[in-house]
N, C-alpha and C positions, 0 to 999 in steps of 0.2 A: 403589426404596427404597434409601436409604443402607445400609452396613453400615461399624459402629461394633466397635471391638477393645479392650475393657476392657483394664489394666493387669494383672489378671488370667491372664487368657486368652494376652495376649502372655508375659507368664513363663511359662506352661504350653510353651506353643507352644516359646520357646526352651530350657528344660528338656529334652523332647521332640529339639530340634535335637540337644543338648550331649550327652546321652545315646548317641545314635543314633551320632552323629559320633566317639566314642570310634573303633568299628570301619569305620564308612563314611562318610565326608563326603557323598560323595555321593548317598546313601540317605538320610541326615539331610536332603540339599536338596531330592528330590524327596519326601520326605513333608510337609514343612511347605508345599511347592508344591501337592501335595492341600489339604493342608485350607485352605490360604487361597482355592485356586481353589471350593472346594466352599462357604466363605464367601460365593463370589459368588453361585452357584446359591439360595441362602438368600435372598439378595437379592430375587430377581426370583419364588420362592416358597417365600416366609415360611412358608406352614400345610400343607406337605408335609414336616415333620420332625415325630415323633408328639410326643404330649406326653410329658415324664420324670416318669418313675412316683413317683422321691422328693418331686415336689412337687405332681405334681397340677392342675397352672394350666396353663388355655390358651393362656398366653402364654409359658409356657416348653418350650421344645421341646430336640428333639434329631433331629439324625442322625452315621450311623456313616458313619465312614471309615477303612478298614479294619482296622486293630483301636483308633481312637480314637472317643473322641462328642464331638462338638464342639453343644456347650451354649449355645443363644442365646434370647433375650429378645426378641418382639416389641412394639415401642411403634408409635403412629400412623403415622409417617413413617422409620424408623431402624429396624436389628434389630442387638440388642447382643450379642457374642459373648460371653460369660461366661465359660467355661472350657470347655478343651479336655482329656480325660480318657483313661487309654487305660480300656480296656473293662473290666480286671481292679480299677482303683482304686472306690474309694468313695464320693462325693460329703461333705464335710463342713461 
């Protein structure tokens, strides 16, 4: 299965980097290196992230990475990355 990175998700994600990267550049590079790797694991299984509780649909999942959820969408062939969240935000 593809995995697809919304416009979204990539500013979270680099958000995420910029933040981090104030004190560690290199801590900013190994977490965004999690969660893109763990993008892939998504990949190959789509319905091992539970469902997110804010919306209810089986097609929207979630798994954690250590203290972020990385929010994806599964269609037919493709799983969209949505947004990437640390655990203390909101969804809105």
């Amino acid at each position: 299965m593809k995995v697809f990175w919304t416009e979204t998700a990539i500013n979270h994600l680099s958000s995420i980097y910029n933040y981090i990267s104030q004190n560690s550049p290199q801590y900013a590079q190994r977490i965004v290196e999690r969660l893109t790797h763990r993008s892939e694991q998504i990949a190959k299984f789509p319905l091992s992230g539970r469902i997110v509780p804010e919306f209810e649909t089986k097609q929207i999942r979630e798994v954690i990475e250590g203290s972020y959820r990385l929010i994806y969408y599964i269609k037919p062939n493709q799983v969209d990355i949505i947004a990437v969240l640390h655990g203390s935000q909101q969804i809105k």
